[in-house]
N, C-alpha and C positions, 0 to 999 in steps of 0.2 A: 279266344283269338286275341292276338294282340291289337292294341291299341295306336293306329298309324296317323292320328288326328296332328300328331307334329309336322307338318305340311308347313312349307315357305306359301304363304298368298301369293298366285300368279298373276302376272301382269297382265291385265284383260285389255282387248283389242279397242281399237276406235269404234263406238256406233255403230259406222256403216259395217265394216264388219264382223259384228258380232253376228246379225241377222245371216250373213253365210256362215258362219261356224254355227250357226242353229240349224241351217237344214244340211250342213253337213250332217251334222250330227243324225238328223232326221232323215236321211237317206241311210242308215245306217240299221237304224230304229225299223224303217220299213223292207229293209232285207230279210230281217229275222225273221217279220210279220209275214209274209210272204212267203216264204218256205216254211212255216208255220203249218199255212193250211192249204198250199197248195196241192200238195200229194192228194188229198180228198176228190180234186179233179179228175187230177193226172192220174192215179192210179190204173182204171181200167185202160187207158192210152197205152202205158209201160207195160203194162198186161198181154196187152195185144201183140206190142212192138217187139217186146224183149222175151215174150212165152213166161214171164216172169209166174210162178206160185204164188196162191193165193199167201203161206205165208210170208213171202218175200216181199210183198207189197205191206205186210204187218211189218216187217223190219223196216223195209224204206223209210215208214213214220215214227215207229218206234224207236230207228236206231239215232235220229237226230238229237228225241227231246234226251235218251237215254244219254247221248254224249254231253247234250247241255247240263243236265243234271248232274254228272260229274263235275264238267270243267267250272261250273259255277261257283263250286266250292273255292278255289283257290282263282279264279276269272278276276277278282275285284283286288285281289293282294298282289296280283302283275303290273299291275295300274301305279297300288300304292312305290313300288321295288322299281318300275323304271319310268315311271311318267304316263298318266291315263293315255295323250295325245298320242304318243311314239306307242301306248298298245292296241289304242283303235285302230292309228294305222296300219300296225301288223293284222290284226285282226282283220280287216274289212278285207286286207290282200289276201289274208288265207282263204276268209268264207271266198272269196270271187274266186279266186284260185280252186278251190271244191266246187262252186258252182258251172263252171265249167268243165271238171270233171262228172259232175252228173248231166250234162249238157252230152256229151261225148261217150258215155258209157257205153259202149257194146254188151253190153249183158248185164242180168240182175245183179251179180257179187260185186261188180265192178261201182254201179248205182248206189248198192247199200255203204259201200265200202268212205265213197266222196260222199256220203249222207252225212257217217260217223265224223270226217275233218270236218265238216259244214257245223256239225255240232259244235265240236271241239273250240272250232276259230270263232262261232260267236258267243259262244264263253268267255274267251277275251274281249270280242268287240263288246259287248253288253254292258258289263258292268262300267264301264267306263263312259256312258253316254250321259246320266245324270250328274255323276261329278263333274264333265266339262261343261255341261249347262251352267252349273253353279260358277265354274269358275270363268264363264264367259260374261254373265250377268251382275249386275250388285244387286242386294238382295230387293231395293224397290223395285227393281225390271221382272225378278224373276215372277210375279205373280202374271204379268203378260207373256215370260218364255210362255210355261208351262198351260197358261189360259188358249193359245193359241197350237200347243202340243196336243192336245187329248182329242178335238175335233179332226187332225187330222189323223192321228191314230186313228179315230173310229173308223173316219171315211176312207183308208186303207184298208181298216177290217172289212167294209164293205163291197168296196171294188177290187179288192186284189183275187180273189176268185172268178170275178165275173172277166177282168181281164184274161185272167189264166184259161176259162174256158174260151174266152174268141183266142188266144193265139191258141191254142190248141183243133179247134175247130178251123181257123184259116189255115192252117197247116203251110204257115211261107214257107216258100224255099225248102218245102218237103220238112220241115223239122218238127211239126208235129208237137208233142209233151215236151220235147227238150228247151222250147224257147221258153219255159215258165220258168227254166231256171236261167236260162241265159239273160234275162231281160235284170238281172241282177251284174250283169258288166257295165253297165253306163252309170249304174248307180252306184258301184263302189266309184269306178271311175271320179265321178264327182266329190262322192265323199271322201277321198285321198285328195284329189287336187286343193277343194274347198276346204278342208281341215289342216291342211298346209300353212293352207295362205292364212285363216281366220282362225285358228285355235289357239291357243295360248298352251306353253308349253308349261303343262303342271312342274311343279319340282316334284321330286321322289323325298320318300318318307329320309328324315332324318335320322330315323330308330334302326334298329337292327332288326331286319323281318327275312327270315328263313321260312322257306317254304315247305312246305311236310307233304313231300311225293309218298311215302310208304302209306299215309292215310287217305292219299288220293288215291292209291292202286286197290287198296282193300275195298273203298268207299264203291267204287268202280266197280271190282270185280263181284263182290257181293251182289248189287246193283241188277248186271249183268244172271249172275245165277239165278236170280231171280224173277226177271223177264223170258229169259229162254226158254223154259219151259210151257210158257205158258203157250210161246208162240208157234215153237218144234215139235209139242207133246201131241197134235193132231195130225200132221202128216206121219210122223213116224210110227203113230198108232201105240201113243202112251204105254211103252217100254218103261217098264219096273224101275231102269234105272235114271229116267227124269222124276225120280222122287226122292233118290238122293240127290238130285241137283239142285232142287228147291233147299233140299234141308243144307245143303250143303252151302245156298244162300246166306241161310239163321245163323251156321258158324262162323263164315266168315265177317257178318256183319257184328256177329260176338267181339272177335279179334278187332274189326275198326272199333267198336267199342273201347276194348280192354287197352289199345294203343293209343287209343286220344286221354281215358284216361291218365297213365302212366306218363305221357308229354305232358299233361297240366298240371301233375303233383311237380314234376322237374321245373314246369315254368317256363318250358317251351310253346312254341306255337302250334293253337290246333287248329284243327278244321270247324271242330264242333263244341260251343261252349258249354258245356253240361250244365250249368246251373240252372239254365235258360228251363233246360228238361224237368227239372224238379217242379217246376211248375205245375198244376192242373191243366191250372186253364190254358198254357200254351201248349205242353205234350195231347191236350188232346183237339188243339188248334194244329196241328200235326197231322194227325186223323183224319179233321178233318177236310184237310188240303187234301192227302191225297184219295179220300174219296170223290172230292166235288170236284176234282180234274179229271182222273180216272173215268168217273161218267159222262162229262162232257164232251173228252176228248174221245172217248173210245165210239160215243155213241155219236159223233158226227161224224166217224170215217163210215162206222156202216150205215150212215142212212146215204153216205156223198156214192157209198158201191150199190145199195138198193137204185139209188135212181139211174145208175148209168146200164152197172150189170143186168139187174133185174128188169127196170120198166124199160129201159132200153134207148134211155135220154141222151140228148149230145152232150159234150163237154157242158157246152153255156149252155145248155135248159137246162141241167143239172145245177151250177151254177148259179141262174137265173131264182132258182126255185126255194134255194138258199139264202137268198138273198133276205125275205122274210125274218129269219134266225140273225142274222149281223146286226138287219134294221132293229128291230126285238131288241138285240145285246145292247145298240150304243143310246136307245132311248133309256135304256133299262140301268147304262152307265150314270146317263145324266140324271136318272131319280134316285137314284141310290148317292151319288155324290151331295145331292140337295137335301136329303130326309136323313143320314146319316147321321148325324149329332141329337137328332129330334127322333128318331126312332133306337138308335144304337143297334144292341145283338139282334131286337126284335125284327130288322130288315133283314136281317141271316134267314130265319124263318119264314118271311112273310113271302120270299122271295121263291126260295125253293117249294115253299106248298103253290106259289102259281107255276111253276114247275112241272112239281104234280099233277097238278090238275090239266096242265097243257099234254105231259104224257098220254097221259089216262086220254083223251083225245084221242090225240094220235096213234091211238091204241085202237081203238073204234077204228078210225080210219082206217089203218090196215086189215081190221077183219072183217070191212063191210065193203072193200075194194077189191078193184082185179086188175087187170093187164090195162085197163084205162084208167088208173089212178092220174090224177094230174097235179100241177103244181098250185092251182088257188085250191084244192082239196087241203094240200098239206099248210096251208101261207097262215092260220089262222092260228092251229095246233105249235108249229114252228117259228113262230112269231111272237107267242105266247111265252113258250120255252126259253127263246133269247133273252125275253123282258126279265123275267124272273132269274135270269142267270148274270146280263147285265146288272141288275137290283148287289150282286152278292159282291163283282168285281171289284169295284170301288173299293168299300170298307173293308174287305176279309182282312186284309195282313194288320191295319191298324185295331182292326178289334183281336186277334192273336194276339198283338202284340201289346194287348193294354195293361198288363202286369209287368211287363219286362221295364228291367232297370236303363238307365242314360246307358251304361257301358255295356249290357250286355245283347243293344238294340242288331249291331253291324251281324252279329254271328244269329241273331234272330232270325234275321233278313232273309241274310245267304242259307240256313236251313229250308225257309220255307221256299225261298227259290227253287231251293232245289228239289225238293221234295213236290212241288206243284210239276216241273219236269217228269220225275220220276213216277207223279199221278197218272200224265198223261200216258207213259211211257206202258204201264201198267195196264190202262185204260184200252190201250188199241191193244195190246196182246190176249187180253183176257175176252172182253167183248166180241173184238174182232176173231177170236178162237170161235166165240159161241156163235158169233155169226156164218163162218164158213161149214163151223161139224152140221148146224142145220138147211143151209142150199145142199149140201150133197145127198140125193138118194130122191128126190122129189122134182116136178117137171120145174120150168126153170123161173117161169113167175110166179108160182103158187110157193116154189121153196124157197127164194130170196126176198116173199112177203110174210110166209111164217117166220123165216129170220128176222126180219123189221120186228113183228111183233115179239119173240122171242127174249130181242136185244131191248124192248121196250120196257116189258116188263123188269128186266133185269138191271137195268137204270133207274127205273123208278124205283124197286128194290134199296138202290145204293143212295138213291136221294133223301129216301123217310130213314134209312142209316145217318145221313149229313146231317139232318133235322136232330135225330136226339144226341147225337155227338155235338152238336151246334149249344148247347144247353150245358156244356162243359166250358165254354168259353164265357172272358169277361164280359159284363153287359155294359160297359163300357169303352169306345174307341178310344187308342194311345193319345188323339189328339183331343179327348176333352178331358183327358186325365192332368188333374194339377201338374206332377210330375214328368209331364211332357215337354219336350225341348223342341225348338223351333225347325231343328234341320229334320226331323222324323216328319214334320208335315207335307218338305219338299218329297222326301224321297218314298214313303212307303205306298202311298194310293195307287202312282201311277207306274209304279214297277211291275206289276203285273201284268198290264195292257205290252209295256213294253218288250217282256219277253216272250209276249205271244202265248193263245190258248191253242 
């Protein structure tokens, strides 16, 4: 990827407000977060509402992270071509613009359809939110932006569910699941008015940066053949010819291959810096991104459908009961951000085997429970799983990326971004697969508790995979590598909270 560091320094705002171009920013941050993990609520709602299929409700979540994992590729080099500020603002007008299309949706195709723009638009909005931090703050401020950033991330990971279930449970004004997405118009609202008035308008790169569509449609479309299967192949009753769809995945993902090559011999701009791949330790820092999303992600949609579909919970007990697992993830952030440097790779492991061990739990608990399963039954097992997950989030990308060189950091980044998308994307078609083939044919809490246990074992499965893949990585984070440079400290921790699990 080219090199667009040629930037004019923009002229940053007075003081006062800079603090509103921060929670502009920050209103931006938590739209993503938010539709993130709201579908895990909503789901059984649009179920009802819309008669929507059980895989339709796999697409609803899969098809957002699926479009963000695309548009991320190229999300951060629209930024550099016309100015971060003028692509947040398009960006946050498109997400709101889709969120109200899934607000309005008369039907499931309609829903998935404003999932995929929802994705797409905060592909733009995204990468552009840590660059305008920086370019709002000098760098002695930025340790308070970002100190006052991460606590409220968490406390959105933790409330934004629980909200999502009371409006879905007060059902104003009749609207039911749709306000979860609508409650995202006041918040662009702000974030366009306030990024107006307090954002500083980046200049655009000085360089000549050409975008490489043909590698974003291969990137995509591979992408694509490669989830669908997983998600179609059970309703349709795994027809011969979804195994050439998969394979047909591996060629086209060949092709983005042999096309990104072919642009870097020329010295054109790619999507994906190969050299980065030659790596060990980062190709199988690769791996293990998209297993350790893949499990996370797939294995809280079916525990969010066990509690509604199966036990037969409201929106917020559902919700409620989750709550555990966020609490878990952001105490879990905060140990892991502190023992980092003092533990290194070793927190990779130490993190996932409490993990395991919380699995293995909550393993028990499903097959020593019944139709009165409750929510402090699961708060201890679920709790546990957060911590140890939280433990990983912090450090993962800067321990990937502790080999990679100063210039070939930006195209490191954006790979794992994307590919932690593309985990989760993975994560709900395949798990979510194995959860639905096992509720069908069994009575209805006994079959959607062997599915819990099912999809248990089969995380835990993908976890102690994480752990010896985890053993490919450097045992070193980028930031306590000599060779590390200062702007890799601001951006790489907290990027992953930001694009949401």
């Amino acid at each position: 990827m080219e090199n667009t560091e040629n930037l004019a320094t923009p002229t940053r705002p007075l003081p006062a407000r800079r603090w509103l171009g921060f929670f502009a920013v920050l209103a931006a941050i938590i739209m993503n977060l938010l539709d993130s993990t709201v579908v895990n609520v909503a789901a059984p709602s649009i179920r009802v509402d819309l008669g929507a299929s059980y895989a339709d409700l796999q697409w609803i979540a899969a098809g957002y992270t699926l479009a963000l994992a695309v548009g991320l590729m190229t999300g951060g080099r629209l930024g550099d071509l016309f100015g971060r500020r003028t692509m947040l603002m398009i960006g946050v007008a498109g997400f709101a613009s889709a969120s109200l299309g899934c607000a309005l949706a008369p039907d499931p195709r309609t829903l998935i359809a404003a999932r995929v723009v929802q994705g797409l638009f905060g592909a733009v909005m995204i990468p552009q939110c840590f660059g305008l931090l920086r370019d709002l703050f000098l760098p002695a401020e930025l340790g308070k932006a970002f100190g006052a950033l991460g606590p409220v991330i968490g406390l959105s990971t933790i409330l934004g569910p629980i909200v999502a279930g009371t409006l879905i449970d007060a059902n104003l004004f009749g609207t039911g699941w749709r306000m979860v997405f609508g409650i995202n118009l006041p918040l662009a609202v702000f974030a366009v008015v306030g990024g107006l008035k307090a954002l500083p308008r980046s200049a655009r790169s000085r360089r000549t940066i050409r975008l490489d569509g043909t590698g974003a449609l291969l990137a995509g479309t591979g992408m694509f053949l490669l989830v669908y299967p997983l998600v179609q192949g059970r309703e349709q009753g795994w027809p011969t010819w979804m195994a050439f769809v998969a394979a047909g995945s591996v060629a086209v993902l060949g092709l983005f291959a042999a096309q990104q090559a072919r642009r870097s011999r020329r010295g054109a701009a790619t999507l994906v810096e190969f050299s980065v791949l030659t790596k060990r330790s980062y190709a199988g820092g690769t791996l293990f991104t998209l297993v350790f999303f893949g499990a996370i992600v797939g294995f809280s949609l079916a525990v969010g459908l066990l509690l509604q579909l199966g036990l037969g919970y409201s929106p917020v007990h559902a919700a409620l009961t989750m709550v555990a697992w966020a609490v878990g993830a952001f105490l879990g952030s905060g140990f892991g951000a502190t023992m980092m440097h003092k533990l290194n790779r070793r927190i990779l492991h130490l993190g996932l085997i409490i993990m395991a061990v919380s699995l293995g739990g909550l393993y028990l608990v499903f097959t020593h429970s019944g139709a009165g399963l409750g929510g402090w039954d699961l708060a201890p097992a679920l709790g546990g799983y957060g911590f140890g997950m939280g433990m990983i989030f912090v450090p993962l990308f800067d321990i990937v990326m502790g080999e990679v060189r100063d210039h070939e950091v930006g195209s490191a980044s954006a790979i794992l971004e994307s590919l932690q998308q593309l985990g989760a994307s993975v994560g709900v078609a395949g798990l979510g697969t194995l959860f639905f083939s096992t509720v069908g044919g069994h009575p209805r809490v006994a079959g959607f508790l062997l599915a819990g246990e099912r999809v248990t074992l089969v995380t835990l499965g993908l976890i102690a995979l994480a752990f010896v893949l985890a053993f490919l990585l450097p045992h070193r984070a980028r930031q306590a590598m000599p060779a590390a440079v200062g702007t890799v400290e601001v951006e790489s921790a907290p990027e992953q909270e930001l694009i949401g699990v």
